[in-house]
N, C-alpha and C positions, 0 to 999 in steps of 0.2 A: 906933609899931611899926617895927621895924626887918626891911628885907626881905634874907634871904639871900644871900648875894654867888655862890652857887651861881644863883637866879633872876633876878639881873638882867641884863639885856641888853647892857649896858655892860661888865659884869667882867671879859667873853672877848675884847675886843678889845685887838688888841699895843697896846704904848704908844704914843699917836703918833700912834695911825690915827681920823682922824676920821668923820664917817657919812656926809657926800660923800664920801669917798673908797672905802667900802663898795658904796656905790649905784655908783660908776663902773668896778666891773669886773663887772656884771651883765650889761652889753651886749658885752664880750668874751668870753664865756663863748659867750653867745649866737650871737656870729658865728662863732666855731669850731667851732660846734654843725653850724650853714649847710652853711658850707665843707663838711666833713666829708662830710655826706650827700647836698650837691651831686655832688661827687668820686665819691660811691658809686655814685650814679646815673650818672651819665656812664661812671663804667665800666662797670655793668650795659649801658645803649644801646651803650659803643662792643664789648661782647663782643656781643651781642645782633645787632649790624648785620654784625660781622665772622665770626661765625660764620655769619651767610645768607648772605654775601658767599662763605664758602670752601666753604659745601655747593652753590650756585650753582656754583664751581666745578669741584667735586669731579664734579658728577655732569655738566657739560657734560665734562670730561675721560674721564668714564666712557664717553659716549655718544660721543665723539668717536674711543675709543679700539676701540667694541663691534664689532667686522664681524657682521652675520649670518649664518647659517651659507649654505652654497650651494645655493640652490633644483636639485635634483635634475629633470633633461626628458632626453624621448627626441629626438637630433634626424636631418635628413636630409641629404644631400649634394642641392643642385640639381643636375638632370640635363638635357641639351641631347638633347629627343626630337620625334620627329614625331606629334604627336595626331591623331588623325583626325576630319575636319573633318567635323560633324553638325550637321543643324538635326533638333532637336528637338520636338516636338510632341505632341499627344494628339488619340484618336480613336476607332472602333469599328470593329468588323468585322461586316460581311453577307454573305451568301452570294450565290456568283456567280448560283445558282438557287434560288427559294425559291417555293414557293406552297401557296397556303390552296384546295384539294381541295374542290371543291364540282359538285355536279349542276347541270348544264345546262337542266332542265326539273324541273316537279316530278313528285311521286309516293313511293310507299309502299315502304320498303326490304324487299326480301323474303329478300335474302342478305349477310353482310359476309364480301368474300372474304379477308382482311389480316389480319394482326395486329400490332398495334403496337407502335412501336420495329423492325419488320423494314426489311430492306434488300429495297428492290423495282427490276426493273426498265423501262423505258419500254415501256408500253401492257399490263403486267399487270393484267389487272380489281382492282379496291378492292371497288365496292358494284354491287349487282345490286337495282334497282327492279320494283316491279309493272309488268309490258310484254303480260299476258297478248291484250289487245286487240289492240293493235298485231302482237302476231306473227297473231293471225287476220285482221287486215285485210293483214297482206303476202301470206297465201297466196290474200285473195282478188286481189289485184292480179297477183297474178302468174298466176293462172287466168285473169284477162281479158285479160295480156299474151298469154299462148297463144294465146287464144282470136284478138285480134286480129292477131297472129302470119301464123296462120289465113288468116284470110281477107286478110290485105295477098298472101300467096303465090298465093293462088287469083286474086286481082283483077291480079296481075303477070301469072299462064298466062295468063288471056282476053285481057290486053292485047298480047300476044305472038302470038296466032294471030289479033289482032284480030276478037273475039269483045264485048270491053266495053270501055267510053270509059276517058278517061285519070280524070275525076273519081272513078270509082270507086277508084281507084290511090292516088288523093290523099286520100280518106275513111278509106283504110282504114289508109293511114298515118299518116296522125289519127290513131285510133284508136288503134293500135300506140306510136307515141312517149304517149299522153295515160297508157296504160296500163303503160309501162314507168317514166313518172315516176311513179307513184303508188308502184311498188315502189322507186324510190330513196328516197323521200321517207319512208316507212314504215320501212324499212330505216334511215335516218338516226336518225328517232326512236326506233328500236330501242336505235342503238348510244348516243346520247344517256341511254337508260336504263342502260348497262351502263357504271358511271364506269372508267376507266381511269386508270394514272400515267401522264402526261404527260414524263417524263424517269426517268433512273436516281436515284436518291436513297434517302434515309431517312427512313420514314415517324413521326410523331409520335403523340399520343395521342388514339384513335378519340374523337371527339364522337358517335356517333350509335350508334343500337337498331334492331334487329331488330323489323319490325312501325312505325317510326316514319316520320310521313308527311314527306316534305322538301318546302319551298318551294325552287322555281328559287334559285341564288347560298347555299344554307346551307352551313357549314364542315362536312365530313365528316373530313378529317383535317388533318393538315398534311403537307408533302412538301419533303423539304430533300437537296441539292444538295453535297455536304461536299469534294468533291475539290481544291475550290477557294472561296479566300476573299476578299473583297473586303476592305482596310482603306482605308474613309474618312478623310481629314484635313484639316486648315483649315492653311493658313500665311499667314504677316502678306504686307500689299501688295509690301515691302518685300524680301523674296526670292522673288519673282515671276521676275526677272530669273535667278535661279542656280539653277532648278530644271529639270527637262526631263525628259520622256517616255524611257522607260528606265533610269534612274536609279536606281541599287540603294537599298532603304531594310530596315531592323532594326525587329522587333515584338519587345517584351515585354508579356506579359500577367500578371496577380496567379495566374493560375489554376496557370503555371508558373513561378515563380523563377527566373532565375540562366539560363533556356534563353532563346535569341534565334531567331527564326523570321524568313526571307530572303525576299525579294520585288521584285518595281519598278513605280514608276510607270507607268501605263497611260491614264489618264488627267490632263489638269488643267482645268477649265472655265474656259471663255475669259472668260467674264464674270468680273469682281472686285465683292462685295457694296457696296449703297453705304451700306447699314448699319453693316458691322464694317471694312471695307475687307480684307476675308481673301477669301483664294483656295482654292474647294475640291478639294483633290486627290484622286485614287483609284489605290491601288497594287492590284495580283493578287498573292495567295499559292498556293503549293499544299499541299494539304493533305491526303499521304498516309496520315498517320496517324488523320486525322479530330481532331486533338487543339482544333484553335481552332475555333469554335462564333459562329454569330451572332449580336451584341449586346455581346459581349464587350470590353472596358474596354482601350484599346492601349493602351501608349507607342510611337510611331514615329519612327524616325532615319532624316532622309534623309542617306543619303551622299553629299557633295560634293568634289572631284576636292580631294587630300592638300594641304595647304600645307607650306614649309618648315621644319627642324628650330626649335623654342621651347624655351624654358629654362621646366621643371616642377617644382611641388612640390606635393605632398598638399595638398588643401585644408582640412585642422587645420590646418598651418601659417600658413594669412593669418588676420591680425585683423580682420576687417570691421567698419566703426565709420563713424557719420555723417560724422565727419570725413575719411574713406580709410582705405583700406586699407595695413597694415604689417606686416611680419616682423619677425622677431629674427635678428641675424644674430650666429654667436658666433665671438666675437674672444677670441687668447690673446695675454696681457699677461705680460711678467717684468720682476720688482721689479728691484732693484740690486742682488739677492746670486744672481739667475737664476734665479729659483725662478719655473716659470708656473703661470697661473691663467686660471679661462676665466670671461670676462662675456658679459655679452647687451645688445645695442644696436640698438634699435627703429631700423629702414628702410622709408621709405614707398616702395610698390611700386604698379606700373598694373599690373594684371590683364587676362589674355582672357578665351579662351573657356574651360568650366569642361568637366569629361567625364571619367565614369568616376571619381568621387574624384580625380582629377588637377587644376590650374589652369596654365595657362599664364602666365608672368610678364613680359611685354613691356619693363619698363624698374624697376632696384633692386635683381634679383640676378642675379650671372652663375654659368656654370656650375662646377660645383664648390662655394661657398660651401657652408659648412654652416649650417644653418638649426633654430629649434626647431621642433621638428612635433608635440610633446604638451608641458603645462605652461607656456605660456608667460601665463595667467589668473594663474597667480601672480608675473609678471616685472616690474620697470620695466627703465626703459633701464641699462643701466650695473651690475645685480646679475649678483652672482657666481654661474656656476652649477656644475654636475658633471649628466655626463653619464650616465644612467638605462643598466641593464644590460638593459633592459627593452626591447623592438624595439619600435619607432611600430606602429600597425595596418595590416595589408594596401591596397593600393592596386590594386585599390577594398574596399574593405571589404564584406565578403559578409556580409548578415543572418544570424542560425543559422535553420535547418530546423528543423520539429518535424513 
């Protein structure tokens, strides 16, 4: 059988070409295959590395190029002022006169002469007890004063026309003085039944009834003193030394806001605690108006003799921070074509004394300097800022009223 020259495998090869020779460009095919898709690859990695390489730096150029815009703060000029030198403290106020209204002795209230809350003054009757006895035992004492009265006069005539001994003289003035004490004595307990106020004052809220029987020492009312006020206060061991009798000191109370009520030291007790190591002091107020009350929750400033002028800023303007304290001091910079702009550059600063929303600045800024005094939570050192149309808050900043 003869196989067609179309199927045999031999028919289509040029003349010449043997079957090793076939076989031997199978592995060139091959390796251009390689090549090829090596190359392809390698250009995918090298666009692949080269494009993160130029977004890498596209966007360090972006960010290098970005300025933020300029934090917006209200700021202050430092000011070279005299603060007034205060020591500070807290304490309560008493009344220079104060007492708890009580009977002498006991017994049955038969009248209340007061009413409470009134303004009384020294030795107006309060309460009127049962004395029904007592007044009948004064009129007999005083019938026996008479009586020995009496006879002391009659035993003086005999002794005078020498008619009776001297002994008689002396009995009868026995008699006489034994019977005149009885009526003071009676008389005492009298007025012991009729209570009386003890000083000019303002009486408080009656404790007692009509009809009700009082033991000696029970509170019948209270009785307070207002013209004048005591403010108690403690200071450290340590300004012991700069304080002194006379000494003008400033009360504020919660009761009045924003009002300061004027006084001085009158007191300081010589002893120092060996507890707290505090010294307790006591100033006098007066208290025309009746307005401060005892028990009452102070602030007290003692004023102490001015020192000289400090350099001042608002106290928003210091950073307080574990590490120190710092400002912002704002500096204006012009580029090369003169155009200025204003940054903020953190200045570490010693602080004094603090008062009134003010701080004294001892060493960091001098006078003049403009400083931020609101926004500076949003600053680092060296950001751009603009200046807020906005005024910093009062100095001292006054709470609102309602």
């Amino acid at each position: 059988m003869t196989v067609p020259a179309e199927d045999d495998p031999h028919s289509q090869r040029p003349a010449g070409e043997t079957e090793t020779s076939a076989h031997a460009h199978k592995p060139v095919r091959m390796r251009k295959w390689i090549i090829i898709i090596g190359g392809a690859l390698a250009l995918l990695v090298f666009l692949f590395v080269g494009f993160n390489a130029f977004r890498e730096h596209m966007i360090a150029q972006f960010f290098a190029n970005m300025k933020p815009p300029p934090v917006s703060v209200a700021v202050v000029d430092a000011k070279s002022e005299v603060l007034p030198n205060l020591i500070t403290t807290i304490g309560d106020l008493a009344a220079v006169h104060q007492v708890d209204v009580s009977a002498d002795v006991s017994g049955r209230v038969t009248d209340i002469l007061f009413t409470a809350g009134a303004t009384v003054k020294k030795g107006d009757p309060l309460v009127q007890l049962f004395d029904a006895p007592d007044q009948a035992d004064l009129v007999s004492y005083k019938a026996q004063t008479l009586n020995a009265q009496l006879a002391l006069d009659r035993a003086k005539a005999l002794l005078a026309r020498s008619f009776g001994p001297q002994a008689t003289v002396d009995q009868a003035q026995a008699a006489f003085d034994q019977a005149s004490a009885s009526v003071a004595k009676t008389e005492a307990v009298i007025s012991q039944k009729l209570v009386r106020a003890p000083f000019d004052g303002q009486l408080g809220v009656r404790r007692v009834e009509v009809g009700q029987y009082l033991s000696a020492g029970t509170l019948i009312v209270t009785l307070t003193d207002l013209s004048k006020v005591y403010a108690n206060i403690t200071v450290t061991e340590k300004d012991r030394a700069i304080i002194a009798v006379g000494q003008d000191v400033q009360i504020l109370v919660d009761a009045y806001p924003g009002r300061t009520f004027k006084g001085k030291i009158t007191t300081i007790e010589p002893q120092i605690s060996s507890d707290t190591r505090n010294v307790r002091v006591q100033a006098t107020l007066d208290n025309p108006e009746h307005l401060l009350k005892p028990g009452m929750f102070a602030t007290v400033s003692i004023v102490l003799p001015a020192e000289p002028a400090q350099v001042t800023l608002p106290e928003t303007a210091v950073d307080y921070t574990l590490y120190g304290d710092s400002v912002f001091l704002v500096k204006e910079n012009k580029d090369k074509d003169g155009k200025s702009s204003l940054t903020a550059e953190r200045v570490p600063v010693t602080t004094g004394i603090r008062i009134h929303g003010q701080v004294a600045i001892k060493k960091g800024v001098n006078s003049g300097d403009r400083v931020v005094a609101v926004g500076q939570l949003k600053l680092q050192s060296g950001a751009a800022i603009e200046i807020s149309s906005d005024q910093p808050p009062p100095i001292p900043a006054q709470p609102p009223r309602y």
